[in-house]
C-alpha positions as YAML, in Angstrom:
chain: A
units: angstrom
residues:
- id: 1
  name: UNK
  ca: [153.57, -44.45, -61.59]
- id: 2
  name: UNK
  ca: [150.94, -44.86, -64.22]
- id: 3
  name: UNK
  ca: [152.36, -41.87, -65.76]
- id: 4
  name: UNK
  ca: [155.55, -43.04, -66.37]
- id: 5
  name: UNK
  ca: [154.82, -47.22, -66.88]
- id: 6
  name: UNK
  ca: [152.33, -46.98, -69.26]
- id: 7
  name: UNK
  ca: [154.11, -45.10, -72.84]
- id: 8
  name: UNK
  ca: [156.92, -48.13, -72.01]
- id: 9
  name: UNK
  ca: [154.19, -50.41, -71.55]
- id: 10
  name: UNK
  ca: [152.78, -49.63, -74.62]
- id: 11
  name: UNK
  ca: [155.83, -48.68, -76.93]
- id: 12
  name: UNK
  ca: [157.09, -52.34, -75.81]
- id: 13
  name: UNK
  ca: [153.48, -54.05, -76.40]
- id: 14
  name: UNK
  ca: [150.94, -52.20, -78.65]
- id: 15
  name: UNK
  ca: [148.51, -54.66, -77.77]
- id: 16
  name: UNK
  ca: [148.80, -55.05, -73.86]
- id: 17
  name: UNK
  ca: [146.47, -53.65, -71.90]
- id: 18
  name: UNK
  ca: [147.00, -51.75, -68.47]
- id: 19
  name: UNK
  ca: [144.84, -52.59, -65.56]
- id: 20
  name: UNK
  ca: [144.56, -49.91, -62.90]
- id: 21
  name: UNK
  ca: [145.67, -52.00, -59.56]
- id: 22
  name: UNK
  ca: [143.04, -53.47, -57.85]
- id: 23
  name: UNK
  ca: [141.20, -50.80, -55.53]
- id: 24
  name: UNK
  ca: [140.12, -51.92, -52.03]
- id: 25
  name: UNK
  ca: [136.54, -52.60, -51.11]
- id: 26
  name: UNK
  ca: [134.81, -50.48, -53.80]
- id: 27
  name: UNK
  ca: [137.04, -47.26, -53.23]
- id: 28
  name: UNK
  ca: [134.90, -44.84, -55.85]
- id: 29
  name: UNK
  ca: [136.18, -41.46, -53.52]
- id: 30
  name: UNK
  ca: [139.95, -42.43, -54.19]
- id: 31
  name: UNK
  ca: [139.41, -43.48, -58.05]
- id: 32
  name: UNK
  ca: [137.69, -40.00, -58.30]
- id: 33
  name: UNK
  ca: [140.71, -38.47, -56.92]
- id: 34
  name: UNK
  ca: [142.60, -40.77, -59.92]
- id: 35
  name: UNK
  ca: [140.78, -39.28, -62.25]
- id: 36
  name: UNK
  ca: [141.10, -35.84, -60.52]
- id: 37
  name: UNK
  ca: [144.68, -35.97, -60.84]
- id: 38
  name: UNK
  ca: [144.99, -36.74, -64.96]
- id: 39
  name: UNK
  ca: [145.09, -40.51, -64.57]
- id: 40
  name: UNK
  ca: [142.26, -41.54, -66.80]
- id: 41
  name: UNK
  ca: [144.79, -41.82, -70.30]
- id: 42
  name: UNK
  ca: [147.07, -43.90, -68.32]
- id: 43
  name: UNK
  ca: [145.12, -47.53, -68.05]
- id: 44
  name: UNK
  ca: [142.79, -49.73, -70.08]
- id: 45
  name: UNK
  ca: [140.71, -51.38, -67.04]
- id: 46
  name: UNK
  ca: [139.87, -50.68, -63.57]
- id: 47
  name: UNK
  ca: [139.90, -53.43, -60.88]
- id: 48
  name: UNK
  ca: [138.62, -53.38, -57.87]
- id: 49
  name: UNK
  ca: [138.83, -56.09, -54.57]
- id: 50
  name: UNK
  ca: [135.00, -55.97, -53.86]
- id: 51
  name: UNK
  ca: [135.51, -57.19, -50.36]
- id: 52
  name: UNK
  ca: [133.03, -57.67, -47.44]
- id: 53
  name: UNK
  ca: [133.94, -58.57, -44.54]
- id: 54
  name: UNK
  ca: [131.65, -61.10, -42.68]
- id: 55
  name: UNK
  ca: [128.53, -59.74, -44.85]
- id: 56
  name: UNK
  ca: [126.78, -62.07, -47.16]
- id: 57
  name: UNK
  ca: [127.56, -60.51, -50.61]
- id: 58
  name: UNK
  ca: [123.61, -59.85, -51.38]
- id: 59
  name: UNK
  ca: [123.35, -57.69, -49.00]
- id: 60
  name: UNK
  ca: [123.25, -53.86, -50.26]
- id: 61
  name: UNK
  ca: [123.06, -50.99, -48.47]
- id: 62
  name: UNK
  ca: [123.79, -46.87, -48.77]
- id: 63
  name: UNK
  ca: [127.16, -45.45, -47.01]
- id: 64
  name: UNK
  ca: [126.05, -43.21, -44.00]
- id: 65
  name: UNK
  ca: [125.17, -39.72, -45.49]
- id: 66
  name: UNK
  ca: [124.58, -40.63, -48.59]
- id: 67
  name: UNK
  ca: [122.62, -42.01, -51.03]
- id: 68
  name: UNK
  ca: [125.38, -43.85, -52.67]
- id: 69
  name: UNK
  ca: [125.94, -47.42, -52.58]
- id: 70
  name: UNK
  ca: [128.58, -48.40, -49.26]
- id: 71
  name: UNK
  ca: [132.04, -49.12, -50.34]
- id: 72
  name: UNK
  ca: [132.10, -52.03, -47.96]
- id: 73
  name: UNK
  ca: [129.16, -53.42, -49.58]
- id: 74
  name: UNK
  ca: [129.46, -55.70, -52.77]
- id: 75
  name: UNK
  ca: [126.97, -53.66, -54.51]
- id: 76
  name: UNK
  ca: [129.31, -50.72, -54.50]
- id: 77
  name: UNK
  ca: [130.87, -51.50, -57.25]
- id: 78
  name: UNK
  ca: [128.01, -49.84, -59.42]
- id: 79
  name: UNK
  ca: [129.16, -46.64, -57.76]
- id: 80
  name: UNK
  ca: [132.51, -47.53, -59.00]
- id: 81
  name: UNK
  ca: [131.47, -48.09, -62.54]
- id: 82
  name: UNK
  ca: [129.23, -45.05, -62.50]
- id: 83
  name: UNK
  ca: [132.17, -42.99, -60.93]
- id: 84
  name: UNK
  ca: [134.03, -44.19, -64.22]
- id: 85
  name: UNK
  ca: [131.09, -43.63, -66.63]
- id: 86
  name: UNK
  ca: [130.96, -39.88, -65.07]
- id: 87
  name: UNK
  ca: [134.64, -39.34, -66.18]
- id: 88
  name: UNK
  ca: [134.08, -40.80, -69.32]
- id: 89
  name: UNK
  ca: [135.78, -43.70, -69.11]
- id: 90
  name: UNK
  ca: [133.14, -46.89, -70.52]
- id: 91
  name: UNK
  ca: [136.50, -49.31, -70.32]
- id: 92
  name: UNK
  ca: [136.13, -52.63, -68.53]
- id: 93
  name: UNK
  ca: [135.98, -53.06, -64.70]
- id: 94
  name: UNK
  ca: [137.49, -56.55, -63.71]
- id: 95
  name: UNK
  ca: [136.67, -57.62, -59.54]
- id: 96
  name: UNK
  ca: [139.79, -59.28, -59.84]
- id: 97
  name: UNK
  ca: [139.71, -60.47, -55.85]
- id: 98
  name: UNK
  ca: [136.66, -60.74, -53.63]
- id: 99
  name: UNK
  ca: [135.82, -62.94, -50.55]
- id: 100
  name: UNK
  ca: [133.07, -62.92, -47.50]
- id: 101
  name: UNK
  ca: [133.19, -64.99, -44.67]
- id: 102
  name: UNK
  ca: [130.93, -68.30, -44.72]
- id: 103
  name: UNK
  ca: [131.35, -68.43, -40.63]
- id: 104
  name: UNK
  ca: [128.39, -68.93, -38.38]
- id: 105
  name: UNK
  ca: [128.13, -64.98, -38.06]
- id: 106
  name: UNK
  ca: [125.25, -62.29, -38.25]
- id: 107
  name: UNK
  ca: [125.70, -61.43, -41.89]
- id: 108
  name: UNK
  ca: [127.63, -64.26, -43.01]
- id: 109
  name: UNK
  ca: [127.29, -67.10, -45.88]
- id: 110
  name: UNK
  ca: [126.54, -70.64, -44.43]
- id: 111
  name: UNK
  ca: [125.05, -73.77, -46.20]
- id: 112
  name: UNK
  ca: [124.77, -74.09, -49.65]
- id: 113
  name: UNK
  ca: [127.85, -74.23, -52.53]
- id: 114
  name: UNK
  ca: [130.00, -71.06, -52.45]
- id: 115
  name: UNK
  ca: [130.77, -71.75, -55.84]
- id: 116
  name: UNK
  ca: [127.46, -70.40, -56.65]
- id: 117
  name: UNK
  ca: [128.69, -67.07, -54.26]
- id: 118
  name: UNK
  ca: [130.37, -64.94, -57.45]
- id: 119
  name: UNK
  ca: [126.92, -65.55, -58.41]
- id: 120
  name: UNK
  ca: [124.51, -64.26, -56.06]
- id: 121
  name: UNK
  ca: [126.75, -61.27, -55.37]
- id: 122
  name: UNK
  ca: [127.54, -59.73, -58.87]
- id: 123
  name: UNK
  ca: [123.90, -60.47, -60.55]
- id: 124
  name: UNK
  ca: [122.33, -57.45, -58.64]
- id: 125
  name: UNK
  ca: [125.18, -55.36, -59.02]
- id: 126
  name: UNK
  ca: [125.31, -55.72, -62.98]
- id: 127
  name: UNK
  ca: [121.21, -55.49, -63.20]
- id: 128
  name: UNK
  ca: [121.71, -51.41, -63.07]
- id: 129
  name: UNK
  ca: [121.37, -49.05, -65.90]
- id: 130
  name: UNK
  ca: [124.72, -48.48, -67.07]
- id: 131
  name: UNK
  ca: [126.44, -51.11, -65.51]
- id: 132
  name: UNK
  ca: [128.39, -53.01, -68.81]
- id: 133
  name: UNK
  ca: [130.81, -56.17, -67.66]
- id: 134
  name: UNK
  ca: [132.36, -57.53, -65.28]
- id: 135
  name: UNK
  ca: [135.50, -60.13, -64.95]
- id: 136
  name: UNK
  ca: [135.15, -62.35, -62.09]
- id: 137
  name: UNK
  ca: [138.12, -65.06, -61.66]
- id: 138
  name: UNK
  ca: [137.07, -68.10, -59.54]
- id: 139
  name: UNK
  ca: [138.60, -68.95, -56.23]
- id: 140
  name: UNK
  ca: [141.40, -71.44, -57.00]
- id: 141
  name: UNK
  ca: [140.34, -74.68, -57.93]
- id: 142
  name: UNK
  ca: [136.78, -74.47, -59.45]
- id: 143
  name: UNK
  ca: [139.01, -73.20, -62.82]
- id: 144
  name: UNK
  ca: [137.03, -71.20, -64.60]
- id: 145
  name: UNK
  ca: [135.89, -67.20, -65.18]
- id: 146
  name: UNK
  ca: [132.45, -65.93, -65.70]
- id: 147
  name: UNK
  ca: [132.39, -62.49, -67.96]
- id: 148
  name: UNK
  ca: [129.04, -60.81, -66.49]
- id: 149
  name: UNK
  ca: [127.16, -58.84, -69.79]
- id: 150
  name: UNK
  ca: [123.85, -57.33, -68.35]
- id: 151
  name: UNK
  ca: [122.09, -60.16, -66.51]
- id: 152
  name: UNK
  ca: [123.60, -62.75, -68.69]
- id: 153
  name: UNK
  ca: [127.20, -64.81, -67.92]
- id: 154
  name: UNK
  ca: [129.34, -66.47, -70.23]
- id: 155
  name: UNK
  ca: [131.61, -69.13, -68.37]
- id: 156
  name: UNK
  ca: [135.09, -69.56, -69.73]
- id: 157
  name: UNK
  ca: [138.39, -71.48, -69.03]
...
C-alpha cells in the first residue's frame, strides 16, 4: 500500500509528509521486515503505539532471549529507533498513541497527576545514544504536544 499511496501522495502534495501507520507496542521485528521488503523510500516518519498494558511506563526490561529492549515495554521504542537508524533511516519517530493502566495493580500507575505520565515514560527512553525526537500528543483534554530533543522538551499547542 505504501508503494502505491505514496508517488500520489506526493505528486498531489510536494510538501506532505507520509507517516508509516502506527506500529503496535514497539513492533521493531515487523518494521525490520518493512524495511526488508523495500519499504524504507515509501514514508517520511515512523509511529509507533508504545503501549503497556498494566505496567507503569518506567519500567524497562529485555525481551526473553535477548538483550534487546521488550516490545511490550515503553522503553522499546529505542530498539525501534535503532532498528531505523540500522536501515538508515534518521527520519522522525512520532508515539502517536500510548496508555498504561493507573488501576490498583502490580505494575500499575496510582497517585500522582498522569499528566506528568508522557513524562516519566519517554525521558529514559530518549536519554540513549542515538535516540533523536520524539512526538508525543497529549491525552485529550490537557491540549498540548511535547517534541522530546535529547533530554530536553519543548511544549507546544
Amino acid at each position: 500500500m505504501l508503494r502505491a499511496t505514496y508517488p500520489a501522495i506526493k505528486e498531489a502534495d510536494p510538501t506532505a509528509r507520509v507517516v508509516l501507520g502506527g506500529l503496535s507496542l514497539n513492533d521493531h521485528a515487523f518494521l525490520q521486515q518493512l524495511y526488508s521488503a523495500g519499504a524504507a523510500p515509501f514514508f517520511d516518519i515512523a509511529a509507533v503505539h508504545p503501549y503497556t498494558g498494566s505496567v507503569d511506563p518506567a519500567q524497562c526490561w529485555n525481551q526473553s532471549g535477548t538483550t534487546r529492549y521488550a516490545k511490550e515495554a515503553f522503553c522499546g521504542i529505542v530498539e525501534v529507533r535503532k532498528t531505523m537508524l540500522a536501515n538508515g533511516d534518521s527520519s522522525e519517530l512520532w508515539l502517536i498513541e500510548m496508555s498504561w493502566s493507573t488501576a490498583n495493580a502490580p505494575n500499575g500507575v496510582s497517585g500522582g497527576n498522569p499528566g506528568d505520565l508522557p513524562h516519566q515514560g519517554v525521558q529514559p527512553a530518549v536519554s540513549h545514544p542515538g535516540f533523536d525526537a520524539v512526538l508525543v500528543p497529549w491525552p485529550s483534554g490537557l491540549e498540548k504536544e511535547t517534541v522530546f530533543h535529547g533530554s530536553s522538551p519543548e511544549v507546544f499547542r
